[in-house]
C-alpha positions in Angstrom: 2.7 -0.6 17.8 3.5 2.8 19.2 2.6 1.4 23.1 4.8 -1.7 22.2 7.9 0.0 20.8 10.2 2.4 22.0 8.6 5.2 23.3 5.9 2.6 25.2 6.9 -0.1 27.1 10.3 -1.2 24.7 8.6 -4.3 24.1 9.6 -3.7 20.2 12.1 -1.7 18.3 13.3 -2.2 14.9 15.0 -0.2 12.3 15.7 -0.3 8.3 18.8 -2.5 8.9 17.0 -5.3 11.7 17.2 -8.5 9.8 14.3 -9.5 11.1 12.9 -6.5 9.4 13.4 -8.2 5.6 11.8 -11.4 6.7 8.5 -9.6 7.6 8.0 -7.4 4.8 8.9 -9.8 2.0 6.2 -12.5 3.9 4.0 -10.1 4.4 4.6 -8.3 0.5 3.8 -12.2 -0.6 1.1 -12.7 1.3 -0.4 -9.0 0.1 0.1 -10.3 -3.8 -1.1 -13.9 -3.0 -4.2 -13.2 -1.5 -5.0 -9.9 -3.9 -4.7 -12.6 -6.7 -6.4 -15.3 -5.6 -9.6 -13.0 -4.7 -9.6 -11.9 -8.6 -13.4 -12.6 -10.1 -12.3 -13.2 -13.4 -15.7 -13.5 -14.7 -16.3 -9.4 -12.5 -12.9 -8.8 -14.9 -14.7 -9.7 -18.1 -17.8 -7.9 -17.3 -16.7 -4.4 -16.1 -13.5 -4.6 -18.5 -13.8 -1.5 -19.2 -13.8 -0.2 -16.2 -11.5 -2.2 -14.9 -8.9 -1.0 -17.9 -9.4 2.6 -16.8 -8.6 2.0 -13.2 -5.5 -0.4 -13.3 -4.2 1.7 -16.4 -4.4 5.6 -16.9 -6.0 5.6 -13.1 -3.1 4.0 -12.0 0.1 4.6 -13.7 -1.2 8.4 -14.6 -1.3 9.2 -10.6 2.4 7.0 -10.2 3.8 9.0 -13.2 3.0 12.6 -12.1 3.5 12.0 -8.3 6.8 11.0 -9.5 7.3 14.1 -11.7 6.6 16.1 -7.8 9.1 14.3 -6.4 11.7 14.8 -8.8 10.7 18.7 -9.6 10.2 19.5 -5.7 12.7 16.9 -3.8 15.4 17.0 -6.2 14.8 13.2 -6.6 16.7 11.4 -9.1 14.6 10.1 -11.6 14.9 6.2 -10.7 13.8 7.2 -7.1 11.3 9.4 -8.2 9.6 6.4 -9.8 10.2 4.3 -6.8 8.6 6.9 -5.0 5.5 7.6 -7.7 5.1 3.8 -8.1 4.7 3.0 -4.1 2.2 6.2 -3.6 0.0 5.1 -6.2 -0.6 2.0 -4.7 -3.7 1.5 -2.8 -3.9 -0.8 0.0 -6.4 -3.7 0.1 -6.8 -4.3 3.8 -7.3 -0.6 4.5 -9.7 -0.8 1.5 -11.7 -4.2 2.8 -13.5 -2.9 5.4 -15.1 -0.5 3.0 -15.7 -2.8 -0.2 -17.4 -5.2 2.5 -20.2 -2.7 3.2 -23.5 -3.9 1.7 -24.6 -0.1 1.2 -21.6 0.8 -1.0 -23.0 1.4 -4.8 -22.2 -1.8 -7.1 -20.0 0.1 -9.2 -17.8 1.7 -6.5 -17.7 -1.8 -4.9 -16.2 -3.5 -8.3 -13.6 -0.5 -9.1 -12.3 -0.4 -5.3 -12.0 -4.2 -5.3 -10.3 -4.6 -8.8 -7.8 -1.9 -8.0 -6.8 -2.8 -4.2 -6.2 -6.6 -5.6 -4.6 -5.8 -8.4 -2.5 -2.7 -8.8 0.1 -3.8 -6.9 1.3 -6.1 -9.3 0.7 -2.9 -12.2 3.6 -1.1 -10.1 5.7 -3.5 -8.8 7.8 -3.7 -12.0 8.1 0.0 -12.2 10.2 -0.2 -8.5 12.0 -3.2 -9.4 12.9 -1.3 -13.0 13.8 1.9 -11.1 16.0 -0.1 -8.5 17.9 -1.7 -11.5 17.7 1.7 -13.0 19.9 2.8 -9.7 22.3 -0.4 -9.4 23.0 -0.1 -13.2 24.4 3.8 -11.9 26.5 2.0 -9.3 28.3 0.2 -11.9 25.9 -3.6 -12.6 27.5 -5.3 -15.5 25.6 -5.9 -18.5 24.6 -9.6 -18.3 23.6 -8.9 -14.7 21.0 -6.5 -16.0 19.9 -8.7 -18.7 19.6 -11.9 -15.7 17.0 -9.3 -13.7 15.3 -8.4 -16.6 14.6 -11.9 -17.8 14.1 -13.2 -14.1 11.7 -10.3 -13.6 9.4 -10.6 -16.8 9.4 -14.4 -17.6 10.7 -16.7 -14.7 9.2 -15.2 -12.2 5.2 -14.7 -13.7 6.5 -18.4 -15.8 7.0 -20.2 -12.6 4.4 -18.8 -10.5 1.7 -19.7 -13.2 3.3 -23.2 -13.3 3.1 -24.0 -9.7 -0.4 -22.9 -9.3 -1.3 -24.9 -12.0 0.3 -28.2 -10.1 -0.8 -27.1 -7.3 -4.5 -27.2 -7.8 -4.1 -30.0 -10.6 -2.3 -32.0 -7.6 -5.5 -30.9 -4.9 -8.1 -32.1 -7.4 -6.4 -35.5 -8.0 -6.0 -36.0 -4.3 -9.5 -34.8 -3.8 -11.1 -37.3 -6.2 -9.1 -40.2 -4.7 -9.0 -40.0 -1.0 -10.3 -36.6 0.0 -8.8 -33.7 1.7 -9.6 -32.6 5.1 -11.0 -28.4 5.4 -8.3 -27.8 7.5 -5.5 -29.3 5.9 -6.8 -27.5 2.5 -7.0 -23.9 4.0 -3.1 -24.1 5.1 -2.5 -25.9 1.3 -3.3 -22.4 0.3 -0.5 -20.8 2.5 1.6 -23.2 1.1 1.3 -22.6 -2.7 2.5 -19.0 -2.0 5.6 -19.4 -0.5 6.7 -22.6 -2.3 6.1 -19.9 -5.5 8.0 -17.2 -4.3 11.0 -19.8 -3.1 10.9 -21.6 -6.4 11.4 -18.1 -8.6 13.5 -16.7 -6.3 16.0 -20.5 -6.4 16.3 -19.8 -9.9 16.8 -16.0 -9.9 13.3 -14.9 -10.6 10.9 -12.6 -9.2 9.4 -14.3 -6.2 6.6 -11.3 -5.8 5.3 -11.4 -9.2 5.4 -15.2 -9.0 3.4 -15.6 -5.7 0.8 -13.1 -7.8 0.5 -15.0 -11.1 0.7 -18.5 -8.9 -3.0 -17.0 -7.3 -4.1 -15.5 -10.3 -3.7 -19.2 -12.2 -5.9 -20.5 -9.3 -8.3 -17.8 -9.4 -8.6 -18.7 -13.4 -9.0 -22.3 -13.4 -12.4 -23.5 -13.7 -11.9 -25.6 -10.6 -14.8 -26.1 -7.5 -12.6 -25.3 -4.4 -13.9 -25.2 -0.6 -14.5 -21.5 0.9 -12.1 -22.5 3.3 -9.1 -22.1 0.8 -10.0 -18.8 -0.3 -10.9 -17.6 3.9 -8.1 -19.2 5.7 -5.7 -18.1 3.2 -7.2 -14.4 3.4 -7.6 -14.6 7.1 -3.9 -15.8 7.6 -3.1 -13.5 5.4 -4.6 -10.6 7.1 -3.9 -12.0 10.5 0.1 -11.2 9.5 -0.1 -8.0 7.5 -2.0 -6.5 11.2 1.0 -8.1 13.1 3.3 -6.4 10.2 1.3 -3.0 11.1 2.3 -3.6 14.8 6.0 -3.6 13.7 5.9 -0.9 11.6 3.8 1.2 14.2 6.7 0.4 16.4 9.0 3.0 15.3 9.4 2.8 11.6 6.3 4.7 10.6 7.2 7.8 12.8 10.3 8.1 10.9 8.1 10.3 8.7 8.3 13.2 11.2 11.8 13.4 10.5 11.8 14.6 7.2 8.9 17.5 7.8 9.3 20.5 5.9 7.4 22.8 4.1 8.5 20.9 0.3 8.0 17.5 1.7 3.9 18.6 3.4 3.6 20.3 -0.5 4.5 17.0 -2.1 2.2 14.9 0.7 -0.7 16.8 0.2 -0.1 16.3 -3.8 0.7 12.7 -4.0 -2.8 12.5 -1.6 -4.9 14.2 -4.1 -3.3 13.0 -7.5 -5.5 10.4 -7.2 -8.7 12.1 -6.8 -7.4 14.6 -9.5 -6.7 12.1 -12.4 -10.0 9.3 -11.5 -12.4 12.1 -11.0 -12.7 13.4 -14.3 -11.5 10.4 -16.0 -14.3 8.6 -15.0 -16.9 10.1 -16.2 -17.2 8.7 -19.3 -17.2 5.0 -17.6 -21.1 4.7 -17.1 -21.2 5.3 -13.4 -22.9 7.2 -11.3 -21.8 10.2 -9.9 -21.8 9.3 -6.3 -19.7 6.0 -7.2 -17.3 8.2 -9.1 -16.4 10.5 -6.2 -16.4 7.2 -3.9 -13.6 5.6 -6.2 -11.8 8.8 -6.7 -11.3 9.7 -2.9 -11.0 6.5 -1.3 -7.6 5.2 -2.7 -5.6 4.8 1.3 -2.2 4.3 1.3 -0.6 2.2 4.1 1.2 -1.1 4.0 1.6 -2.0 0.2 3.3 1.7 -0.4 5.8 0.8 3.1 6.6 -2.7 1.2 7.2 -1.3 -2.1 9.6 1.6 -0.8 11.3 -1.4 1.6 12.6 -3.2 -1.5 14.8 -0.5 -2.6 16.2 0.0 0.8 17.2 -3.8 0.8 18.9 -3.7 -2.4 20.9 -0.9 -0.6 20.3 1.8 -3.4 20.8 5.6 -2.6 18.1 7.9 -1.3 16.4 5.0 0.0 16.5 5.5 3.7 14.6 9.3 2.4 12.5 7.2 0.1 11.1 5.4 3.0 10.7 8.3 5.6 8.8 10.5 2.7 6.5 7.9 2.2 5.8 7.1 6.1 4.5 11.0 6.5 2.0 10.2 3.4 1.0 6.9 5.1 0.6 8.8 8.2 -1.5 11.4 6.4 -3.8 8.7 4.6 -4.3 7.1 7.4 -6.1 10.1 9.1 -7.6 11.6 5.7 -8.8 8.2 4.7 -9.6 6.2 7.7 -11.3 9.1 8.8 -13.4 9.7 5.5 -14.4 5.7 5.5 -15.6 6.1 9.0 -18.0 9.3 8.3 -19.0 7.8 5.2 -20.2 4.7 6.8 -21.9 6.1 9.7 -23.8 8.6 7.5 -25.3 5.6 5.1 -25.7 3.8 8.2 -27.9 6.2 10.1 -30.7 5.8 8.0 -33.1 2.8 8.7 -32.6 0.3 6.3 -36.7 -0.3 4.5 -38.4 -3.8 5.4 -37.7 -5.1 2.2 -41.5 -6.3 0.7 -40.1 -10.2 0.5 -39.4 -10.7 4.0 -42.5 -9.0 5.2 -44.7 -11.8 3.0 -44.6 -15.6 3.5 -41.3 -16.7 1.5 -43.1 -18.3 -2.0 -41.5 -22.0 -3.1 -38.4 -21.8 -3.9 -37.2 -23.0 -7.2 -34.6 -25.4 -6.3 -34.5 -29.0 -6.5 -32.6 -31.8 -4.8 -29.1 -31.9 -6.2 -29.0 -35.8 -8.4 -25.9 -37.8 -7.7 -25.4 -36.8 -4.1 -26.5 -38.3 -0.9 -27.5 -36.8 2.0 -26.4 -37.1 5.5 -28.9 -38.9 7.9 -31.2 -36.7 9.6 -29.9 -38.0 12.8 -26.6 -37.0 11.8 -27.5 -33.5 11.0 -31.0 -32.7 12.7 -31.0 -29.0 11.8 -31.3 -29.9 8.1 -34.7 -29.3 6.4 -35.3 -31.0 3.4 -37.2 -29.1 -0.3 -40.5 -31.7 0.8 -40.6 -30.6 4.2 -40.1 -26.9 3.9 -43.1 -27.0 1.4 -45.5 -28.6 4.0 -44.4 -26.0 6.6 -45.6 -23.5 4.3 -48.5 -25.4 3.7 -49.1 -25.4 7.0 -48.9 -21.5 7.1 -45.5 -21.4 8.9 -43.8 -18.4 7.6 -40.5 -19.7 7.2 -37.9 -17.1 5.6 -35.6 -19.1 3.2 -32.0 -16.8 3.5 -28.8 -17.3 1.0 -25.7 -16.9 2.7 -23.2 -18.2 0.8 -20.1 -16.5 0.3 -20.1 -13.7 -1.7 -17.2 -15.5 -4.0 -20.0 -18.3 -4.2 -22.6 -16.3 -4.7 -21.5 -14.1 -7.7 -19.7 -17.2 -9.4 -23.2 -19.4 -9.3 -26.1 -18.3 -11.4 -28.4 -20.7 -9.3 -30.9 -18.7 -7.2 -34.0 -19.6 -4.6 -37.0 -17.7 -6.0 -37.7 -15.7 -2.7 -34.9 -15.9 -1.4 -33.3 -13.3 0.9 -30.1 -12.4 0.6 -27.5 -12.3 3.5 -24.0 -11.8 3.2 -22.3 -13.7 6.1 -19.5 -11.8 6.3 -21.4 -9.2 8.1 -24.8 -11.6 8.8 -25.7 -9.5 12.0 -25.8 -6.0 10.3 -27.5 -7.7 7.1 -30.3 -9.4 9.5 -30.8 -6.0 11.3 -31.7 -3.9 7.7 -33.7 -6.1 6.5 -35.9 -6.5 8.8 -35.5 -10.1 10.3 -36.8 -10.5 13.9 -34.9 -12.2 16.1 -36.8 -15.0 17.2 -38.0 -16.2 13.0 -37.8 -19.2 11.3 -35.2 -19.5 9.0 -34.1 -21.8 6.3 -30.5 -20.8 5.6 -29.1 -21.9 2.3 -25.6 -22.1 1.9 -24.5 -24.8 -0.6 
């Protein structure tokens, strides 16, 4: 972004009034909410609830509440944009976070917290902005039944309609799926799709498109329907794809706007709003069951980048005061996290990563006989069709024979966790990472495998 814009090579330049500057954050705050919701294990919910109260409760509106309580005692804030403020910097950002919870060496219980909180904290704060910005308007004069419209737009059309549409949406996909069948490509974009037509339908009928493009992918991540991978990873990919591109723009010239406002009170209330976080989650954690390496893992890593920008953005498009210093105090914490954070997951990877990874004892053995069995009620391709396919039979005689086939699981980590079904021997290999999986655990290069990915 910075070689691209202004002080590069003027390729791109845009400020807080471009137009084109609305159209990219609310796509790209739709996309954040769509694809945080639709990753949601609800079954991961139900088994760490308690955890996963602490950390999208007191671990999040605690930090929001006193950051806000900085802002207004050491900015001279008002209190509705203190809250804005508070809200946006408690928000941690799930693509800064996904390269982190993706690592294989990161303890279980970090993993779970980080990923609960990056997908679904957004949607804890959002309200609080959209509250504070009324909060403002109401100041400038909103009549009554104005504020009564938001308010009802806010906390039932928009979650009402969103929870609707991914309902008929998936109901629709499953119907067509029985009858004629849907191509993979045509179902990944279908994803893209129940998003906007969400956010469009709350926002036609004065709702909250955000927090209907959320509870449109939670109803999909609830419903106990078989979907491809490819609806869950194109929609992510796309999604991710877009918010990069929306880092470009913002790398342009907004984000540097944070230099502007540099003074010793505003580098006082960075550095808090940085460590509220780590100050509330550390010791409140302790009594969750974890160990204390996870705790100081969940505590510390909390990044703030784009989610905090887009947040901040929406009171600057409803044109409420101090929002143009909302947005510049918030760019120097972003800037800040970005070095403190991005930094920290970088040592902390390359210090677990160092170490040799042990040859685990199963793949050193010949893989035993798996405990599966041929699926009933399905047919199989013809081995013409696909000759790299290895039946149950024929792997059996291969052992047999003394071949030491490895049998490896790589199906997606969604999959994986949802399906109880296991190959006794098995070895598994997350394919999101498949290279860096095969290298710690020992696999040689040149072995025979029998992947398993149904």
């Amino acid at each position: 972004g910075l070689v691209l814009g202004p002080s590069g090579l003027g390729l791109l330049d845009l400020n807080l009034r471009s137009p084109s500057l609305q159209v990219i954050a609310t796509l790209a705050l739709v996309l954040v909410l769509f694809s945080d919701a639709i990753g949601v294990d609800i079954s991961e919910i139900r088994r760490n609830r308690r955890l996963g109260l602490f950390v999208l409760g007191p671990g999040t509106l605690l930090p929001a509440l006193l950051i806000a309580v900085t802002g207004w005692l050491l900015l001279g804030l008002s209190v509705p944009g203190a809250l804005i403020l508070g809200a946006a910097l408690a928000s941690t950002d799930p693509v800064l976070l996904r390269s982190l919870v993706r690592r294989p060496e990161l303890p279980g219980d970090a993993r779970i917290a980080l990923r609960l909180e990056g997908g679904m904290n957004d949607v804890v704060l959002l309200p609080i902005v959209v509250l504070s910005i009324l909060a403002l308007q109401v100041r400038a004069g909103a009549a009554a039944p104005e504020i009564g419209r938001r308010l009802l737009g806010l906390f039932v059309l928009g979650p009402g309609l969103g929870a609707l549409i991914g309902w008929l949406a998936i109901t629709l996909l499953e119907q067509i799926r029985r009858r004629a069948g849907v191509r993979r490509d045509y179902e990944s974009l279908y994803a893209l799709g129940v998003a906007f037509s969400a956010y469009a339908a709350a926002e036609g009928v004065g709702g909250s498109g955000f927090l209907a493009a959320f509870t449109a992918g939670l109803m999909i991540a609830s419903l106990d329907i078989e979907l491809c991978d490819c609806f869950f990873d194109y929609g992510e990919a796309s999604a991710e794809m877009f918010l990069l591109l929306t880092f470009v723009a913002f790398g342009a010239s907004l984000i540097w706007i944070g230099f502007s406002v540099i003074d010793g009170r505003t580098l006082l209330f960075a550095g808090v709003a940085l460590v509220m976080r780590t100050a509330v989650l550390l010791p409140g954690l302790k009594g969750a069951g974890i160990s204390d390496a996870s705790r100081r893992l969940i505590a510390w890593f909390g990044p703030r980048g784009l989610s905090t920008l887009l947040l901040v953005l929406l009171a600057v498009f409803a044109g409420v005061p101090e929002a143009e210093r909302l947005f510049a105090i918030a760019c120097l914490v972003v800037l800040l996290s970005v070095v403190l954070h991005g930094g920290g997951i970088a040592i902390l990877l390359r210090r677990r990563t160092n170490a040799p990874a042990p040859l685990p004892e199963r793949v050193a053995r010949r893989a035993p006989l798996p405990a599966l069995e041929p699926p009933t009620g399905t047919e199989a391709a013809p081995p013409d069709a696909i000759p790299e396919r290895i039946t149950i039979d024929e792997l059996r005689e291969l052992w047999r024979q003394g071949e030491p086939v490895i049998v490896v699981d790589v199906r997606k980590d969604r999959a994986y966790r949802a399906d109880g079904l296991r190959a006794r021997g098995a070895v598994r290999l997350s394919p999101d990472d498949a290279v860096r999986s095969a290298r710690e655990l020992g696999l040689a290069q040149h072995a025979t495998l029998a992947i398993y990915c149904a």
